[in-house]
C-alpha positions in Angstrom: 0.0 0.0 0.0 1.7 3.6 -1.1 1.0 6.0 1.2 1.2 9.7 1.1 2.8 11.0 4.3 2.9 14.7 3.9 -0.3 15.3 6.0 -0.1 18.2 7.6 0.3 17.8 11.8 -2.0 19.3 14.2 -0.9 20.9 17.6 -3.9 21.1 19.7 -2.3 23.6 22.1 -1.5 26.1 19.3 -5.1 25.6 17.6 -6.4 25.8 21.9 -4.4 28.9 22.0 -4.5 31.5 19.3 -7.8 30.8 18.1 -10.6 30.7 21.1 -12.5 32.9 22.7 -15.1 32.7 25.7 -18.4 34.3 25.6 -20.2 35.6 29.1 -23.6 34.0 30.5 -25.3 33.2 33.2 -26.5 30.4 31.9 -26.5 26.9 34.2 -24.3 23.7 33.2 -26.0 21.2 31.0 -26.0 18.8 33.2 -24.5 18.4 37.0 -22.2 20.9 38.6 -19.6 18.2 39.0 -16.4 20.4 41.0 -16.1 23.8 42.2 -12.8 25.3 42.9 -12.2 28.5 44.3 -9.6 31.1 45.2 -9.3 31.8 48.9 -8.0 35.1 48.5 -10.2 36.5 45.7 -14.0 36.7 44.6 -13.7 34.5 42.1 -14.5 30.7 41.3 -14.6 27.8 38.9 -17.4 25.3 38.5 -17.0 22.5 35.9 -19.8 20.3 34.8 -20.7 16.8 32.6 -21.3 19.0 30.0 -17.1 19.5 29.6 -18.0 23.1 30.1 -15.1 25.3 32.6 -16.8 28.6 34.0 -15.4 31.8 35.3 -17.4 33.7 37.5 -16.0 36.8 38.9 -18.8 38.3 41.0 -21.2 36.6 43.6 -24.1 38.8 43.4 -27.4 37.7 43.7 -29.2 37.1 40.4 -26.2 39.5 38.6 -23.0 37.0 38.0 -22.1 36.1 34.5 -19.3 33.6 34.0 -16.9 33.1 31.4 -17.4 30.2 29.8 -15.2 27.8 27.4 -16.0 24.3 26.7 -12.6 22.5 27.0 -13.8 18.3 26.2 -16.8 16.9 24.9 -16.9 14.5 27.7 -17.5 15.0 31.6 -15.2 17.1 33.5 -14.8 15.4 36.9 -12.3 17.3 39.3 -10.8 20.7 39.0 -8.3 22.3 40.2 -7.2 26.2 40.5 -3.4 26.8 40.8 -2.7 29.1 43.9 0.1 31.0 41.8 -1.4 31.4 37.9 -4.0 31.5 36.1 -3.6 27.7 35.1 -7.1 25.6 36.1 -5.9 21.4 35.8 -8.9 19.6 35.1 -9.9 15.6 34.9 -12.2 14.6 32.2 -13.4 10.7 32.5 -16.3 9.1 30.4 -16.5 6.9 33.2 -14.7 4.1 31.1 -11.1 4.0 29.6 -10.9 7.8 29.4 -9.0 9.3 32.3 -7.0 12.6 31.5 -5.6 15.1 33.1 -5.2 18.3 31.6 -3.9 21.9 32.5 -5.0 25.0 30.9 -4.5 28.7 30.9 -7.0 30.7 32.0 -6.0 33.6 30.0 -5.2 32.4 26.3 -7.2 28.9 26.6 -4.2 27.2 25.9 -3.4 24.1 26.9 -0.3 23.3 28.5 0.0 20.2 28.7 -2.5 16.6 29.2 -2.2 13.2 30.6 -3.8 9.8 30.2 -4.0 7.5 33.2 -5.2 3.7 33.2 -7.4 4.3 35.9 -9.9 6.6 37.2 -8.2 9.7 39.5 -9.2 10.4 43.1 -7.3 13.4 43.9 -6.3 16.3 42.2 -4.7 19.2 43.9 -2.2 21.9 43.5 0.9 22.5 46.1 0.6 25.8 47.9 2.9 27.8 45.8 1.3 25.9 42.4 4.8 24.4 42.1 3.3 20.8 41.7 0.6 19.2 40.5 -0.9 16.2 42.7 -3.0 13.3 40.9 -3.8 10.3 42.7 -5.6 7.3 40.8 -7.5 4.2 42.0 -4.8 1.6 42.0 -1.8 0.8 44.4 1.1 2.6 43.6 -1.1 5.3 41.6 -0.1 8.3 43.0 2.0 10.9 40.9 3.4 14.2 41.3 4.1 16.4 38.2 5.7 19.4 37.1 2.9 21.5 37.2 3.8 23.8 34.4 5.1 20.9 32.2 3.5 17.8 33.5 6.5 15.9 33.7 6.4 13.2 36.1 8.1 14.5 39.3 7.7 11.3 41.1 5.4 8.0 40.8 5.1 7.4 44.5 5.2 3.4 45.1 6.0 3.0 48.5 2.7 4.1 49.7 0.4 1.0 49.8 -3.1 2.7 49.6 -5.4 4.6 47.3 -4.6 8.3 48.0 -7.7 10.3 47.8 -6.3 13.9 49.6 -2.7 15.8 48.7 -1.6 18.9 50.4 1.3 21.0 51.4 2.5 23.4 53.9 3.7 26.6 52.6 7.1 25.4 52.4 6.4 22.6 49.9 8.8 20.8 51.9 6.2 18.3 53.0 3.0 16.7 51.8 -0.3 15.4 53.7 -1.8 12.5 52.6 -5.0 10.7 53.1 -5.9 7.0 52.4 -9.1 5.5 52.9 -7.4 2.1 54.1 -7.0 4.6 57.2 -3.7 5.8 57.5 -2.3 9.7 57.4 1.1 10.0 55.7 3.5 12.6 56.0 5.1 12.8 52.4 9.2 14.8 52.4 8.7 16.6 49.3 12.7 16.5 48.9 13.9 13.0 50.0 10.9 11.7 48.4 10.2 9.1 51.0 7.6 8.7 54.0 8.4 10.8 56.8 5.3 9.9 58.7 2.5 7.5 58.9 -0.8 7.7 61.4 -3.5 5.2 61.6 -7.0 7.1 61.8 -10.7 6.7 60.5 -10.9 4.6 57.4 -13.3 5.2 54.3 -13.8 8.8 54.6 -15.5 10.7 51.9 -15.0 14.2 51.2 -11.6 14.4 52.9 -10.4 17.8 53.7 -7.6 19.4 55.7 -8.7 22.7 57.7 -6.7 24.9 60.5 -5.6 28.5 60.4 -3.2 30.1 62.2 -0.5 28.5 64.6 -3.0 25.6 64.2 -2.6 26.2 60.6 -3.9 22.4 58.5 -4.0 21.0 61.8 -7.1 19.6 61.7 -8.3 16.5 59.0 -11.9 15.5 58.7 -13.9 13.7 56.6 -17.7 11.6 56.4 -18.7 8.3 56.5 -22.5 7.1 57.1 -23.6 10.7 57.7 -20.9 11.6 60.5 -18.7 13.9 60.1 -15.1 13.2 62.0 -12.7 16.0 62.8 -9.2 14.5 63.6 -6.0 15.6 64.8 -3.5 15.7 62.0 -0.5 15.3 63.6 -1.9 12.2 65.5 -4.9 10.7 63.2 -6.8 10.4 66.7 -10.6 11.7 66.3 -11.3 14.9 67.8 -14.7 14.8 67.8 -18.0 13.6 65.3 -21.0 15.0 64.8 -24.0 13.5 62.7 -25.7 15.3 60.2 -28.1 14.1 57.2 -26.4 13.7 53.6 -23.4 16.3 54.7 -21.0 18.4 52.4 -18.1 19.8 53.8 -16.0 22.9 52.6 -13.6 25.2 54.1 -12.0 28.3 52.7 -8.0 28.0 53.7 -5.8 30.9 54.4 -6.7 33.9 56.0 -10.4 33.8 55.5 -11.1 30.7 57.3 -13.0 30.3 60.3 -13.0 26.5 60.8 -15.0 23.8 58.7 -18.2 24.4 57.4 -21.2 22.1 56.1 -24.7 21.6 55.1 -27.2 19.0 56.2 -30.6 18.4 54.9 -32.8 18.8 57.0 -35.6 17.0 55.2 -37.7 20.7 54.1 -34.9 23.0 53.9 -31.0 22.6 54.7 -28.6 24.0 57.4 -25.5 25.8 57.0 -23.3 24.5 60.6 -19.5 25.3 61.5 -16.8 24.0 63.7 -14.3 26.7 64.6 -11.1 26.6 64.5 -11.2 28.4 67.8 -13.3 26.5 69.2 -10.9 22.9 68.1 -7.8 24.5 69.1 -9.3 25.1 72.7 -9.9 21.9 72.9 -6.5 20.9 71.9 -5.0 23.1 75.1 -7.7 22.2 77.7 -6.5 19.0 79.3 -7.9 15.8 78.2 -11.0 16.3 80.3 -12.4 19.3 78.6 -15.5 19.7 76.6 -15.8 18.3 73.3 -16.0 20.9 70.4 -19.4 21.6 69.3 -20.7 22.8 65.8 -22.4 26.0 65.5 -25.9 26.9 63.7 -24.8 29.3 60.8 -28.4 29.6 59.3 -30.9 27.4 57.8 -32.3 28.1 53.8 -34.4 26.7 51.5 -35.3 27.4 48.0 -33.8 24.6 45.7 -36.2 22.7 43.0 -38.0 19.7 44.4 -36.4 17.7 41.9 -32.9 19.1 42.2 -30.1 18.2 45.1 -26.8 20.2 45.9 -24.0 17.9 44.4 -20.9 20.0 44.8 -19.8 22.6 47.7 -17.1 25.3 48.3 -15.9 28.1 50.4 -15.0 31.2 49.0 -14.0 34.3 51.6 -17.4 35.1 52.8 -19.4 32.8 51.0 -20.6 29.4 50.6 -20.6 28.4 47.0 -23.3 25.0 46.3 -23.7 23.1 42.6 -26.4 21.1 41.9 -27.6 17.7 40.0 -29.4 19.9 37.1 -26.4 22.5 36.3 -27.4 25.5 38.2 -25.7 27.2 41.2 -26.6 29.0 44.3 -24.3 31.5 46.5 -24.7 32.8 49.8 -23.1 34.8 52.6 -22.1 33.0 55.9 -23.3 35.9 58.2 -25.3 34.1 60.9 -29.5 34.6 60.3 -31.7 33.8 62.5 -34.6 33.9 59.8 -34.7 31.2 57.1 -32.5 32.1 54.1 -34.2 32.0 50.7 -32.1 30.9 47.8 -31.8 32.2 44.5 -29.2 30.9 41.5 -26.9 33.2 40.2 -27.5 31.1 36.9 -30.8 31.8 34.8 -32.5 30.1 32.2 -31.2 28.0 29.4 -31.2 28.5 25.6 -32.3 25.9 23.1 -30.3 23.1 21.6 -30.0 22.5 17.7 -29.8 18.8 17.8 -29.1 19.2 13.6 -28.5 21.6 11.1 -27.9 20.9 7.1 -28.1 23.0 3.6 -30.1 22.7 0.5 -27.3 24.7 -1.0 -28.9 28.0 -0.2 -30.8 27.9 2.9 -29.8 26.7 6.0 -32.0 24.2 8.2 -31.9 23.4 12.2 -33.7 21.2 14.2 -34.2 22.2 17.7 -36.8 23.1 20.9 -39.1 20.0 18.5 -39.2 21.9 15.4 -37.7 22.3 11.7 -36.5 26.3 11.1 -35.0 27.5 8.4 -32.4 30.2 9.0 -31.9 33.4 7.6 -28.6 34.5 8.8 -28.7 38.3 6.9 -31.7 39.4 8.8 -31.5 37.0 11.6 -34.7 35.6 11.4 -35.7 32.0 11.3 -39.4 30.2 9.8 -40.3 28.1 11.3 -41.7 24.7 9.0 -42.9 22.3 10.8 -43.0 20.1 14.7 -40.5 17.7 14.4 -41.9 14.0 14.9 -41.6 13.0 18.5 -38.0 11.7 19.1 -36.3 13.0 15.9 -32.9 14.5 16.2 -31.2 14.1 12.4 -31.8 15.4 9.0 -30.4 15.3 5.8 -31.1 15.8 2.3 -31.4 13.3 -0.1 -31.8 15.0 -2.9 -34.6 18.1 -2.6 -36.2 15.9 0.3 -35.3 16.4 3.6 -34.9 13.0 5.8 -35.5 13.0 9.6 -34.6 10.7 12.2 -33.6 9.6 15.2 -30.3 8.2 16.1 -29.8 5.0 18.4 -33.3 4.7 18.2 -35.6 2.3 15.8 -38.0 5.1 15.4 -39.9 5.6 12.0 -37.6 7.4 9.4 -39.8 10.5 7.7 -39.5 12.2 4.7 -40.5 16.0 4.8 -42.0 18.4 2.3 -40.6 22.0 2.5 -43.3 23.1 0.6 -46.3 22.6 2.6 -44.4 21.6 5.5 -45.8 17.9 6.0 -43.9 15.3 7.0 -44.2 11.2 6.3 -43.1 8.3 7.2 -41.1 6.2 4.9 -40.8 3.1 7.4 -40.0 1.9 11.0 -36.4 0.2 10.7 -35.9 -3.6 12.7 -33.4 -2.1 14.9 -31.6 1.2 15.9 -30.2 3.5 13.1 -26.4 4.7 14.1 -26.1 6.4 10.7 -27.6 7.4 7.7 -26.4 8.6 4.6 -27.9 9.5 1.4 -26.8 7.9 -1.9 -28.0 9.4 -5.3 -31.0 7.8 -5.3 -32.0 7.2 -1.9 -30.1 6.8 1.5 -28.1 3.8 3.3 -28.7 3.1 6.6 -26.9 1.2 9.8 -29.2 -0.8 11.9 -27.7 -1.8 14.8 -24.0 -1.6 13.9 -24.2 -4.6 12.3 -26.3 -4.5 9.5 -26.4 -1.8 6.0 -29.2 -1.5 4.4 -30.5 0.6 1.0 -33.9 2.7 1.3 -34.8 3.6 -2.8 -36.7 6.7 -2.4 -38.1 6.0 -6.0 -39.4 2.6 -5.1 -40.4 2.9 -1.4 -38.5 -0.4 -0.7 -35.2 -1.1 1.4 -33.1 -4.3 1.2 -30.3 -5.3 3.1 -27.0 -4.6 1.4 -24.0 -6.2 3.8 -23.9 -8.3 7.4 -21.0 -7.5 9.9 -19.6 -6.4 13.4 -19.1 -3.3 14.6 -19.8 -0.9 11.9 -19.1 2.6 12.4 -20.0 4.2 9.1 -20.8 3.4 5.2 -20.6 5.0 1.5 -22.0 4.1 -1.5 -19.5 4.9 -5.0 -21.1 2.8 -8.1 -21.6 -0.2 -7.2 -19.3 -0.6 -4.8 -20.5 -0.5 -0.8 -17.3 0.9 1.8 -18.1 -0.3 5.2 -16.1 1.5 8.3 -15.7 -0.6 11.1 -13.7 -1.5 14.1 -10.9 -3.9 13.3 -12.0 -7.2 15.7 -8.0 -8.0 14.9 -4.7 -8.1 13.8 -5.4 -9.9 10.5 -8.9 -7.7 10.2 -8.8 -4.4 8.8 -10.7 -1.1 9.9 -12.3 -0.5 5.8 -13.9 -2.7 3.6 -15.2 -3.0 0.0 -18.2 -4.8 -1.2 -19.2 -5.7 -4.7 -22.7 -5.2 -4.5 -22.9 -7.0 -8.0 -20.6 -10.0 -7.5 -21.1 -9.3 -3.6 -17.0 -10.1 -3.1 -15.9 -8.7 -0.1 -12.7 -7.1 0.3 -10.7 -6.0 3.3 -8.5 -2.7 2.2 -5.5 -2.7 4.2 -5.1 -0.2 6.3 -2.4 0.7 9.9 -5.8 2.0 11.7 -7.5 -0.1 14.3 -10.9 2.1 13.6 -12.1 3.9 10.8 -15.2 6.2 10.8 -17.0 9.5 9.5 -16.7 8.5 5.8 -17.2 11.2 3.1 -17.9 10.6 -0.4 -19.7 12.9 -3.2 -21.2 10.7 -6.3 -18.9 10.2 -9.0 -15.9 11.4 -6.8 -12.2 9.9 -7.3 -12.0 9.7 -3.9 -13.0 8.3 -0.5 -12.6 10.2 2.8 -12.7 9.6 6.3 -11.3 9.2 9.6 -8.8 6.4 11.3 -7.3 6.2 14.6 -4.4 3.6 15.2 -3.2 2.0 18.3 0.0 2.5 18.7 0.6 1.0 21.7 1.4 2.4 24.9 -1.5 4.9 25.7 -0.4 6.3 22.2 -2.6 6.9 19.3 -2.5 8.8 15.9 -5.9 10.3 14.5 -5.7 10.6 10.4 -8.0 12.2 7.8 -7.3 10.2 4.9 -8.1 10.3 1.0 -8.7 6.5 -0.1 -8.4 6.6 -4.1 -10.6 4.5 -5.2 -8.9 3.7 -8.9 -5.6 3.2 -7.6 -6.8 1.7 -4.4 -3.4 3.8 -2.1 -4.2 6.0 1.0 -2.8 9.6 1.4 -2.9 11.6 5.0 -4.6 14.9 5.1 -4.2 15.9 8.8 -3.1 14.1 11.9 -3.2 14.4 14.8 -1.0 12.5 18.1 -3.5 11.7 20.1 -7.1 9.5 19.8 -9.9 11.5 18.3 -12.6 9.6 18.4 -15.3 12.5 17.8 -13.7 13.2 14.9 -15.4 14.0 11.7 -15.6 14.7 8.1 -18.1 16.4 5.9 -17.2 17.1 1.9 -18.8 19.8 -0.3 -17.0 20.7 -3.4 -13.3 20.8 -3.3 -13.4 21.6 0.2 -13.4 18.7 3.0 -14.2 19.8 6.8 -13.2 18.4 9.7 -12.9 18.7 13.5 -10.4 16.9 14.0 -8.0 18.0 18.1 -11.8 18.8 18.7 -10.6 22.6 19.0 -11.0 23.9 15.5 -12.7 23.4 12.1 -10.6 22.7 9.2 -10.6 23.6 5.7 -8.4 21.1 3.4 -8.5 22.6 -0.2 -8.6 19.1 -2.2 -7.6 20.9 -5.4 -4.9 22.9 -3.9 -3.7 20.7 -0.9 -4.3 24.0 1.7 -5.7 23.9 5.1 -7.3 27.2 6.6 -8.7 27.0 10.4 -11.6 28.8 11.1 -11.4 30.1 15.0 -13.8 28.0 17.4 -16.6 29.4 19.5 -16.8 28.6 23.5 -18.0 25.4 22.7 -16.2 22.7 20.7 -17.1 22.1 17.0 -19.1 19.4 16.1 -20.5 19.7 12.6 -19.4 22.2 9.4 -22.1 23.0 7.0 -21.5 25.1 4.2 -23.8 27.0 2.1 -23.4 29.0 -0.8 -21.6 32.3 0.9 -21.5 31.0 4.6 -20.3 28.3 6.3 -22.1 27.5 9.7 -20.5 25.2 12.7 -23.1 23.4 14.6 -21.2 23.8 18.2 -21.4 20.7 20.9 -23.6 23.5 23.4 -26.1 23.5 20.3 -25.0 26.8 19.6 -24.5 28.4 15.8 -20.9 30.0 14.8 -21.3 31.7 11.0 -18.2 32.3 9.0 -17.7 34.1 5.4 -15.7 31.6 3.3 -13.9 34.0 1.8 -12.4 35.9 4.9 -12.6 33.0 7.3 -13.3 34.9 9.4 -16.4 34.5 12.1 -19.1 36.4 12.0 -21.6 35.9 14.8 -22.6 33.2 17.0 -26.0 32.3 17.5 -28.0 30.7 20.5 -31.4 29.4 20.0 -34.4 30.5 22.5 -37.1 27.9 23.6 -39.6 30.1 21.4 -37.4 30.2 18.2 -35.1 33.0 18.6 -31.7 33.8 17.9 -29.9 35.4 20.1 -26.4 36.5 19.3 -23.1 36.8 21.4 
């Protein structure tokens, strides 16, 4: 196989860099407020959510904060992290599966500094107190590392610790690090001999670990919950200090000068309460003799006011305010002046815009599917007409042709057909099994059912047959007579792309180095055969490729590629131009005629889909937002959020 190599390489922290931006919104998370991280010495926070969504909020007025907002991964950010010294925020994104990275950014320029994959899932992640290192502990023996934290190099893989560390801090020094396991031990970590200087048996399995103290008494005191009791202990010691119970409790305390002690909420069944245990009041107890009174808690104030069907899911401490996330994206502040009245809450986020789900061309006018209906979208006046409801449970469209084909992906819901004249739409058929893509051939549309199955839907005839029978199918294209199926490789001697002879129905395997091929792109009559492949190349490294298959001389060339797996990925042709997303952080432009590649800046929110029209090119963003472009300047234009009655608003 001859292979063109001169594809040109994509570096995702100069794309991250040099062409982002933010836009400002109060708008809540889609999804749950997963982390919160604040900065004791200033009003200002970070939430993060499982929408891969990093906000900046700057002001903690009632009803009035707008944060800055940049989607940095299309997958759930889990832990974050603010570094005490820069504006760097680290940040773990997990999908809950193999996916496990850590990765640092700057605040400033939304360039990434640097990222790294772990096997397993991470349990701590926390900066030293001068932001000189970079903590990340994972769920396996021997998994806890300490990196550079302004070039992620490993600084030291710590094996002679036995447990799972879930908690990392340091003094001011940096000379020594605090550690917490839930096997039940404290260790004292020398920062500069690298070995255990400590070790202190205390309360095993304790959530929410924290380290709290101010003063002389400065992270003297550890707690932590288990089974709705909160237990203070002594860190020098691990003994217990004192427990108290509380219902469902969330603990935060603010650090430096600010703090008071440890504060927490419990539910309280209608409402919540807002408690504290003093530092004053531990380190009293700490010089009365062993027979003094045990520390109480203190009632801060109780409040009310969240959604019946919501639940705080994230806390933190900020100066003089409590900071709470919830399970549906919003969050709420609030002083910690004691009240003796009930506190009524109020989110500083408000509202949500619309989501388009889908958005294609005729050529001319532009098309979106969103809040259950079919616009059409008039980007010179900034209007929209709107065509039709959408069938219940539809979320694609395409043309095929002048008709326009709805349906609904991972589901075995009817495919329609609609009319843009009188805005009807029909059913063409209910598929066996789920649809995982559909693309439209000259004369009607192939389809994947189940990821295991292609079939051909003739829009002249009204009849589908079943084309081609395999595993793990990822994507298909019709050239001639010939059927390309995009799969998973299930081995070494199996190959990622496939040819079928739909007349003599010989299949072929095409070789190919990449262990998964996907996002195929093909125009009727073309040369060529495009698409995305990703190859293992062992090691926790990948490559990502656009390639150009040639159909005629059956050889591969490279387009762009990228170190690192890309699975979300994707390609869409029109003309001589071939789109793609590929680092997630940009949208390409690869000339095919003149072998050029222009990058059209991203939006807030990560590119998912490039649709180009006759003089404008719109990016369908991951928030279901709109980013126009002219073609001929590259440069963007506007970008446009949809309301929940039809409405564009523009940043």
């Amino acid at each position: 196989m001859k292979k063109n190599m001169l594809a040109l390489a994509i570096s995702i922290l100069c794309a991250a860099g040099t062409h982002a931006q933010s836009y400002q919104s109060n708008q809540p998370h889609d999804g749950a407020v997963t982390a919160i991280a604040v900065r004791a010495d200033e009003q200002v926070f970070y939430s993060a959510g499982n929408d891969g969504f990093l906000v900046r909020w700057d002001s903690l007025g009632q009803g009035e904060s707008k944060g800055e907002r940049y989607q940095i991964s299309d997958i759930a950010i889990a832990l974050i992290a603010g570094n005490p010294d820069a504006n760097d925020v680290a940040v773990y994104e997990s999908n809950g599966l193999s996916t496990n990275r850590v990765a640092v950014y700057d605040w400033n320029t939304f360039g990434r500094r640097f990222a790294k994959r772990f096997k397993s899932s991470v349990t701590c992640l926390s900066y030293s107190a001068k932001g000189s290192y970079l903590f990340v502990g994972t769920a396996t023996v021997n998994g806890m590392y300490i990196l550079n934290a302004r070039t992620g190099d490993v600084v030291k893989n710590i094996k002679t610790i036995p447990g799972i560390i879930t908690m990392a801090r340091t003094g001011d020094s940096e000379k020594t690090a605090i550690m917490y396991s839930p096997s039940g031990y404290l260790y004292y970590w020398d920062m500069k001999k690298g070995n255990v200087k400590l070790r202190f048996s205390t309360e095993a399995s304790l959530e929410q670990p924290c380290l709290f103290g101010s003063g002389k008494f400065q992270n003297r005191f550890f707690a932590g919950v288990r089974d709705n009791t909160i237990y203070v202990i002594d860190a020098t010691t691990g003994k217990t200090l004192a427990s108290y119970n509380a219902t469902s409790p969330m603990l935060a305390s603010c650090g430096g000068d600010y703090e008071e002690g440890l504060f927490y909420i419990s539910d309280m069944g209608r409402g919540y309460s807002l408690s504290l245990i003093s530092n004053e009041s531990l380190t009293d107890h700490l010089t009365q003799s062993a027979s003094g009174a045990l520390p109480s808690s203190s009632l801060v104030k109780n409040f009310m006011g969240l959604k019946d069907s919501d639940s705080f899911v994230t806390i933190a401490k900020n100066q003089e305010s409590v900071i709470l996330g919830t399970k549906e994206g919003d969050i709420y502040t609030f002083s910690d002046i004691k009240e003796s009245e009930t506190y009524s809450l109020e989110p500083i986020t408000q509202g949500k815009f619309g989501r388009v789900k889908d958005l294609c061309s005729d050529g001319q006018n532009f098309y979106a599917l969103a809040t259950g209906k079919i616009y059409r979208a008039d980007f010179n006046d900034g209007s929209t007409e709107e065509l039709t409801s959408a069938p219940d449970g539809v979320d694609r469209m395409v043309f095929c042709g002048e008709e326009l084909i709805l349906w609904s992906e991972g589901m075995s819901s009817p495919v329609y057909t609609l009319s843009l004249e009188d805005g009807k739409s029909e059913s063409l058929f209910t598929p066996a099994g789920s649809i995982s893509k559909l693309r439209p051939t000259e004369k009607g549309f192939l389809y994947v059912k189940g990821n295991n199955s292609v079939c051909l839907y003739d829009m002249n005839t009204g009849k589908g047959k079943d084309l081609y029978s395999g595993s793990t199918i990822e994507d298909v294209a019709l050239a001639g007579d010939t059927l390309y199926v995009a799969k998973a490789a299930a081995s070494t001697n199996d190959s990622a792309l496939m040819s079928v002879n739909l007349t003599t129905k010989e299949t072929v395997p095409i070789k190919m180095d990449g262990t998964v091929a996907f996002s195929l792109s093909y125009a009727p009559g073309g040369a060529s055969l495009y698409g995305v492949e990703i190859e293992n190349k062992g090691n926790d490294e990948y490559l990502t490729q656009i390639f150009a298959y040639d159909i005629s001389a059956k050889t591969f060339r490279f387009l762009l590629k990228l170190n690192n797996e890309d699975s979300s990925a994707s390609t869409q042709l029109k003309g001589d131009e071939l789109f793609t997303n590929i680092g997630r952080t940009q949208v390409y432009a690869y000339n095919l005629r003149t072998n050029k590649c222009v990058t059209y800046r991203r939006s807030a929110s990560l590119p998912v889909k490039a649709v180009s029209g006759q003089n404008l090119l719109a990016v369908l963003n991951n928030d279901g937002s709109i980013s126009w472009y002219s073609p001929r300047s590259k440069q963007q234009l506007a970008i446009w959020h949809i309301t929940d009655e039809g409405e564009w608003e523009s940043d």
